[in-house]
C-alpha positions in Angstrom: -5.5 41.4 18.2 -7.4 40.3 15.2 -4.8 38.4 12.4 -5.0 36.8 9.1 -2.3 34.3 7.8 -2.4 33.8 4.3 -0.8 30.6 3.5 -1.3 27.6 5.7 2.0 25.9 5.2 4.7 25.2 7.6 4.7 28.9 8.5 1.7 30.0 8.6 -0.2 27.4 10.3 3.2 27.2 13.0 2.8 31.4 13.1 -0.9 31.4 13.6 -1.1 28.6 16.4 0.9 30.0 18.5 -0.1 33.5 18.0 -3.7 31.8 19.0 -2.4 30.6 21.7 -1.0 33.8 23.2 -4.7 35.3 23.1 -5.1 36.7 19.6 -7.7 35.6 17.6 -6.9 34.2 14.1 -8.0 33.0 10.6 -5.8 31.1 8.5 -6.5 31.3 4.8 -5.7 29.0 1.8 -6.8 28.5 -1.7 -6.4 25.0 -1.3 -9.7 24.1 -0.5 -9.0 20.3 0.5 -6.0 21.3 2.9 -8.7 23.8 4.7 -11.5 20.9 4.7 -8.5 18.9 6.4 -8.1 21.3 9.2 -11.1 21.6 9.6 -11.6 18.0 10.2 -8.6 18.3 13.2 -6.1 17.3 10.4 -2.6 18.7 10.1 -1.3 18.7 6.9 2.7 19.0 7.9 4.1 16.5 10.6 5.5 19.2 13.5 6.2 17.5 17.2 3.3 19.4 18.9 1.5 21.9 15.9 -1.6 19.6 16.2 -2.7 19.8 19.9 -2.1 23.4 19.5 -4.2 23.9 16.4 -7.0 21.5 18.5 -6.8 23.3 21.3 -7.1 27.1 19.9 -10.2 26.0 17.7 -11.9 24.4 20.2 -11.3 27.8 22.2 -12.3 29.7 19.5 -9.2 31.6 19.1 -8.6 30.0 15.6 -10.3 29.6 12.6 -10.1 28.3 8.9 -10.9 29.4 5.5 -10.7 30.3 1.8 -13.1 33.3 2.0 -10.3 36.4 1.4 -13.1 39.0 1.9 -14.0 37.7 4.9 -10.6 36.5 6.3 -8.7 39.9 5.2 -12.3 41.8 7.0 -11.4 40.5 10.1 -7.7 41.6 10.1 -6.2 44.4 11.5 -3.0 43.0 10.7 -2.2 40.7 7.7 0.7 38.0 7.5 1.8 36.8 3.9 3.3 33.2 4.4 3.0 31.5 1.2 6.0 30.3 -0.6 8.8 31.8 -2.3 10.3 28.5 -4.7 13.7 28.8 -6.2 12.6 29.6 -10.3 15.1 28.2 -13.0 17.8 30.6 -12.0 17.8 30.6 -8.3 16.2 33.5 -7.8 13.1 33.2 -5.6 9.6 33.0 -7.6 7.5 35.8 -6.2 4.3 35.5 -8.0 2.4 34.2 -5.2 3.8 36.9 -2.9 2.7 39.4 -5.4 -1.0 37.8 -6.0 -1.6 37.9 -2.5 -1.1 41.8 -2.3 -3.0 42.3 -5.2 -5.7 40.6 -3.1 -5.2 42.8 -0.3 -5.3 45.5 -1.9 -8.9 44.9 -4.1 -10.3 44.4 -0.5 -8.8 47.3 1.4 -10.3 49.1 -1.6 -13.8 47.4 -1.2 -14.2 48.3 2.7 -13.5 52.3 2.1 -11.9 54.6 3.9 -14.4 53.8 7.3 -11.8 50.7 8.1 -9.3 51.9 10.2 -5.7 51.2 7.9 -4.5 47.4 7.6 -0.9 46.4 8.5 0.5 43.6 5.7 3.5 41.8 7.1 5.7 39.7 4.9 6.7 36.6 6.6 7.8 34.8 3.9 11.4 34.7 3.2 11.8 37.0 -0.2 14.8 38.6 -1.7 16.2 42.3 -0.3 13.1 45.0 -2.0 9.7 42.5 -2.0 8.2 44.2 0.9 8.5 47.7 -0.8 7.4 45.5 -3.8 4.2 44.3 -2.1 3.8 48.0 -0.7 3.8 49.4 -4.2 1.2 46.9 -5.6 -1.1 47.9 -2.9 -0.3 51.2 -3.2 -0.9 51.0 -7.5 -4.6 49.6 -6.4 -5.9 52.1 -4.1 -5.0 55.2 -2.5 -6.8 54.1 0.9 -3.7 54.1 4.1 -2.2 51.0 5.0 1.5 49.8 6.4 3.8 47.4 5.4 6.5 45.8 7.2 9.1 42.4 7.2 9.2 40.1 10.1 11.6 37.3 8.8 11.1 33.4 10.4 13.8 31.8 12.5 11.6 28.0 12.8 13.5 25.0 12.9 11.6 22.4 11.3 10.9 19.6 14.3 11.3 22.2 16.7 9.3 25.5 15.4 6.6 26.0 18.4 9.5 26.3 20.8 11.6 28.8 18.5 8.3 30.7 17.9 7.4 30.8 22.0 10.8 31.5 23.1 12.4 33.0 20.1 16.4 34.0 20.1 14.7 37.3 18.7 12.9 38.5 17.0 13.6 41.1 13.3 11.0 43.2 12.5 11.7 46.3 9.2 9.0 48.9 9.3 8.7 52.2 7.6 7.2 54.2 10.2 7.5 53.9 14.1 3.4 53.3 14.9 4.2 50.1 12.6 7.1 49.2 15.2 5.2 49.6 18.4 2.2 47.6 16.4 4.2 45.1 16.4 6.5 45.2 19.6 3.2 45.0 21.2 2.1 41.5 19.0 5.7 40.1 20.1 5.9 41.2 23.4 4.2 38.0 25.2 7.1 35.8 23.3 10.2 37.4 25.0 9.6 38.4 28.7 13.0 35.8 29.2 14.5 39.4 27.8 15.5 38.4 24.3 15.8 41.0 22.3 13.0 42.7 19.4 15.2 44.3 16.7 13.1 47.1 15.2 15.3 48.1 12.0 14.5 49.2 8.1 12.8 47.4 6.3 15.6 45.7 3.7 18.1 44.9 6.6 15.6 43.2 8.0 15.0 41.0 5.0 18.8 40.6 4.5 19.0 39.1 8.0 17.0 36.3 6.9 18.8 35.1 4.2 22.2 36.2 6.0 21.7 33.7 9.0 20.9 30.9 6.8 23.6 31.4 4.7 25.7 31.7 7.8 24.6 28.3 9.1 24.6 26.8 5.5 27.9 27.9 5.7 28.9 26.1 8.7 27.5 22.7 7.1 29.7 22.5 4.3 32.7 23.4 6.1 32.6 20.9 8.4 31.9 18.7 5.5 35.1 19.8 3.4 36.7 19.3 6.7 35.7 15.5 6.8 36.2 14.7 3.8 40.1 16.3 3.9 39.9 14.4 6.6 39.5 11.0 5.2 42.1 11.6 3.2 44.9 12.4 5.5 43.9 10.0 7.6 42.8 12.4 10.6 39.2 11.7 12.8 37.0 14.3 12.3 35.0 13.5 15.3 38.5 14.5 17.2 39.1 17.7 14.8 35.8 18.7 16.0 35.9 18.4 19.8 39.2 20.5 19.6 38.5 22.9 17.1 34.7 23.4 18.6 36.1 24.3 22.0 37.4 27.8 20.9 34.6 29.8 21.7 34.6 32.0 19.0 33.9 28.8 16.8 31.3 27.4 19.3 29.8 23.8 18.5 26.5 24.6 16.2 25.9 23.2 13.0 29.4 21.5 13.0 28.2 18.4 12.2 29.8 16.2 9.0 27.3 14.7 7.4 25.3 14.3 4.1 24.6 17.7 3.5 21.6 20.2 4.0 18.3 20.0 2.5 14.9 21.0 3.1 12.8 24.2 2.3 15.1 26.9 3.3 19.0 26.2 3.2 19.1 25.3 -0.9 16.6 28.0 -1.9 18.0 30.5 0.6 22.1 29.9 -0.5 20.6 30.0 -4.1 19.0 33.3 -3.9 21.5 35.0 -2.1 23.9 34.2 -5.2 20.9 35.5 -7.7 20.6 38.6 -5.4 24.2 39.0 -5.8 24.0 38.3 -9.8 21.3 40.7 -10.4 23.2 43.6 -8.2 26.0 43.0 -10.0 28.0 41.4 -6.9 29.9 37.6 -7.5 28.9 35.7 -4.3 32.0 33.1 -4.3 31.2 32.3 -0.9 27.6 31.7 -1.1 28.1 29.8 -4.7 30.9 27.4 -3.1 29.2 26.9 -0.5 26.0 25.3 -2.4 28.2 23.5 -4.3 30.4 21.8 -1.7 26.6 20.4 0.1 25.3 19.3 -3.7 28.8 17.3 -3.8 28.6 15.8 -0.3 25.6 13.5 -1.7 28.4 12.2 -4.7 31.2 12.1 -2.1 29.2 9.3 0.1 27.8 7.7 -3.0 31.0 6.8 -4.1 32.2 5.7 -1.2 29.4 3.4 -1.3 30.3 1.9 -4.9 33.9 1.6 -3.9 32.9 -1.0 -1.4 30.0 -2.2 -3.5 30.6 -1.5 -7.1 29.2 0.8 -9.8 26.7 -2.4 -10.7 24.0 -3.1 -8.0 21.9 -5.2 -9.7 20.2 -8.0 -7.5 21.6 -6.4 -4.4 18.9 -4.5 -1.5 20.0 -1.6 0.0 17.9 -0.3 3.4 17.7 3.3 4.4 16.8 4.4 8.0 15.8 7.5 7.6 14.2 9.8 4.5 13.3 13.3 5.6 15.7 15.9 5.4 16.4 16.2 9.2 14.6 14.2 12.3 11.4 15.0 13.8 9.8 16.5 10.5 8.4 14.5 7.5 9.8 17.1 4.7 11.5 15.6 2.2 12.3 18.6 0.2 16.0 18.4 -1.0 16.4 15.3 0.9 19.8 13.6 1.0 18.0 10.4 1.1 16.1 11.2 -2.1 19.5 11.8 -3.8 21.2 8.3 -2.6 17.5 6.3 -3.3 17.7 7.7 -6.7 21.7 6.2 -7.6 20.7 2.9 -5.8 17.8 2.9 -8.3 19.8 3.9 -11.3 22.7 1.4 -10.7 19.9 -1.8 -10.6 19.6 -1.8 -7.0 16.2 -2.6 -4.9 15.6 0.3 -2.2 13.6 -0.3 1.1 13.4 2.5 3.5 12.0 3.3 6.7 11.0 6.7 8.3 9.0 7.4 11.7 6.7 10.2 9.4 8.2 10.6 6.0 6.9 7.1 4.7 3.8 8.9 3.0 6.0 11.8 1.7 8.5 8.8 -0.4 5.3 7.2 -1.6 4.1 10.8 -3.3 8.3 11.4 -4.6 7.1 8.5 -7.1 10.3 6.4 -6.3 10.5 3.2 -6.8 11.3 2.5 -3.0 9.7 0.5 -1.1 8.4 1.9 2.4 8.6 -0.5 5.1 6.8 0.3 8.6 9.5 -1.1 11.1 12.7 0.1 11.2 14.1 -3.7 11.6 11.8 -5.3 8.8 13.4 -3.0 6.7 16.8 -5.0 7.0 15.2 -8.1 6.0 17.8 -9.3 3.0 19.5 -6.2 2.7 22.8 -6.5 1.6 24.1 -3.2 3.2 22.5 -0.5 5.4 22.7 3.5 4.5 21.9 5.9 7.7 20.3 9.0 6.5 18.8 10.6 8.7 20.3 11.0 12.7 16.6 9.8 14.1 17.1 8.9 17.9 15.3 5.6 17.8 18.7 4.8 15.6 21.4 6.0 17.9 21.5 2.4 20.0 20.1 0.1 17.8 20.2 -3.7 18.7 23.4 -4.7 16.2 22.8 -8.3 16.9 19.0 -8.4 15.5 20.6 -5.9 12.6 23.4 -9.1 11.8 20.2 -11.6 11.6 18.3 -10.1 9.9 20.5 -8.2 7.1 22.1 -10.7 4.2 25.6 -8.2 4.3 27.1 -6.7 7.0 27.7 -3.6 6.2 27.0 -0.2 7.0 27.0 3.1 5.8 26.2 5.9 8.3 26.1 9.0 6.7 25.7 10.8 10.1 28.6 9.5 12.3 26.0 8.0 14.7 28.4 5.6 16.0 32.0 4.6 17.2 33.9 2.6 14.4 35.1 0.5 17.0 31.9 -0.1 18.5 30.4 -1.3 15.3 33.1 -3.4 14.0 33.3 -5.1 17.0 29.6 -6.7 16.4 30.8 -7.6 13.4 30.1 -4.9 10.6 31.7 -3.4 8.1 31.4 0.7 9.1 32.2 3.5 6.9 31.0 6.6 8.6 32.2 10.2 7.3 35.8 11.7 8.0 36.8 8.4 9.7 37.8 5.2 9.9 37.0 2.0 11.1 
């Protein structure tokens, strides 16, 4: 099947590779003429464990193409996938003036080829708030009166792991209008889930609520555990045992039960946030939702001051190191970072930050902090008077604590994701605050 993915960020390029590499044939198209010339070039423009032998490997077999031309990339289509991004605007509610452009787009060229093109199909894969697909479906419509369908196929990629959610998908949600729309595309996602996981065909706004539903849900999750921990502290309870014994009722199950700094990234924040404007606007107060955001923003504070209780509220001539600044291992986003958050108190109390990352180093340097990026996750302890953990990277879950004590002027450490047991750490001689515990 000939496809067109219009946006070539962390969905769209992830969507089209591994559409290519099921045997379609696809263009990607972008604007941004640099990050097409990049491709081009065999340059990937997001760090994902994997995306760039794919994108190598279907362009080389000719299954996958780049390029700004709209005429000829939306020519070629028989169906059309919008994946550019929906930002939070001021209010929480998602911007959707790039969704909207695109159809506009669409529709100027489904105009210009006449009625002799047999009708497009324009999926939205972006996420967008409950009525955007009949939204993009009446801006085509207002621009010509040639056929076409519309339909919503939310994304279920975990960043660091997207090509295997995308191959072997949990399931996949698809919201059509008509049922030739359906069987177009049970037939495109067929090839993902012969394991026998299931394709929900369903209308088209549930199918956009599911979206932001299961990311609330596991946003949900997050900051409980982390109200959890932090009660936790208090009382003087381990929340490493609380877990185990609460997470062994399987109606609870273990999955995103893990106290920590708090959620960021693309998707969590803006997706929490725009359920709560969907709400606003329909005249609905989502409490839930809204505590929910507010408990993760408040995680950040919570560990920062547990950091200026041990090391006071002036850190002036002291070094902090961070291991770790994107949001979550095995991706170099840095969108709504924790780390950001911490670096920027350390900077505003007077301290000097050092950081290391295995992918997000190029990422801080474009955040404009005044962090330094160090290459080697030991260098970076050189003189520091404490250590912050923020992000649960594997090469940092059996570090050599010995070499850490040389190297670092302090001895202390601050893990904000529970990588270790107190015990174990204070035995080689640290100072360990970890979250929900004690040392």
């Amino acid at each position: 099947m000939n496809l067109t993915m219009v946006g070539t960020g962390y969905v769209g390029l992830v969507t089209g590779a591994c559409f290519s590499e099921a045997g379609n044939h696809v263009v990607c198209l972008d604007v941004d003429q640099a990050k097409i010339a990049s491709l081009k070039r065999g340059e990937c423009p997001i760090y994902e464990p994997g995306l760039l032998e794919m994108l190598k490997r279907n362009e080389a077999e000719g299954r996958l193409e780049y390029t700004t031309d709209k005429a000829a990339a939306y020519k070629h289509a028989t169906v059309i996938f919008i994946c550019v991004g929906t930002p939070s605007d001021t209010d929480g509610s998602a911007d959707l003036k790039f969704v909207l452009r695109v159809a506009e787009d669409i529709a100027a060229e489904i105009e210009r080829l006449g009625p002799s093109v047999a009708p497009k199909t324009v999926i939205v894969k972006s996420t967008v708030p409950v009525g955007t697909t009949h939204k993009v479906r009446d801006v085509i419509s207002s621009r010509t009166k040639l056929p076409f369908h519309v339909a919503d196929n939310p994304e279920f990629l975990k960043e660091g792991d997207a090509i295997t959610d995308f191959m072997k998908p949990d399931r996949v949600v698809v919201g059509v209008e008509n049922e030739e729309t359906g069987e177009l595309m049970r037939t495109l996602y067929e090839p993902f889930v012969r394991q026998g996981n299931p394709i929900f065909i369903m209308d088209v706004r549930s199918a956009e609520m599911v979206k932001y539903a299961s990311n609330a849900m596991l946003a949900c999750k997050i900051s409980f555990i982390n109200e959890i921990a932090n009660l936790c502290e208090r009382m003087g309870a381990d929340v490493t045992n609380v877990r185990e014994g609460m997470c062994a009722d399987r109606r609870i199950g273990n999955q995103f039960l893990y106290p920590g700094l708090g959620y960021g990234g693309s998707c969590f924040p803006k997706d929490t946030l725009a359920v709560v404007s969907m709400g606003k606007s329909s005249g609905l107060n989502c409490k839930l939702n809204a505590a929910v955001h507010e408990v993760n923003q408040d995680q950040r504070a919570h560990f920062w001051a547990k950091i200026e209780r041990v090391m006071g509220a002036n850190l002036h001539g002291k070094t902090l190191a961070f291991w770790g600044v994107a949001f979550k291992p095995r991706t170099d986003d840095i969108r709504e970072a924790p780390s950001i958050s911490l670096m920027e108190r350390a900077l505003k109390a007077g301290a000097k930050v050092r950081a290391f990352d295995p992918v997000a180093l190029e990422n801080l340097k474009k955040e404009g902090l005044a962090a330094e990026g160090v290459a080697d996750m030991y260098q970076v302890l050189d003189g520091a008077d404490a250590l912050i953990i923020a992000t649960e990277w594997a090469q940092f879950r059996a570090p050599d604590f010995d070499d850490l004590a040389r190297r670092m002027k302090g001895r202390i450490i601050f893990d904000g994701r529970n990588l270790y047991r107190p015990a174990q750490v204070v035995k080689a001689g640290f100072a360990y605050h970890s979250i929900g515990r004690t040392a």
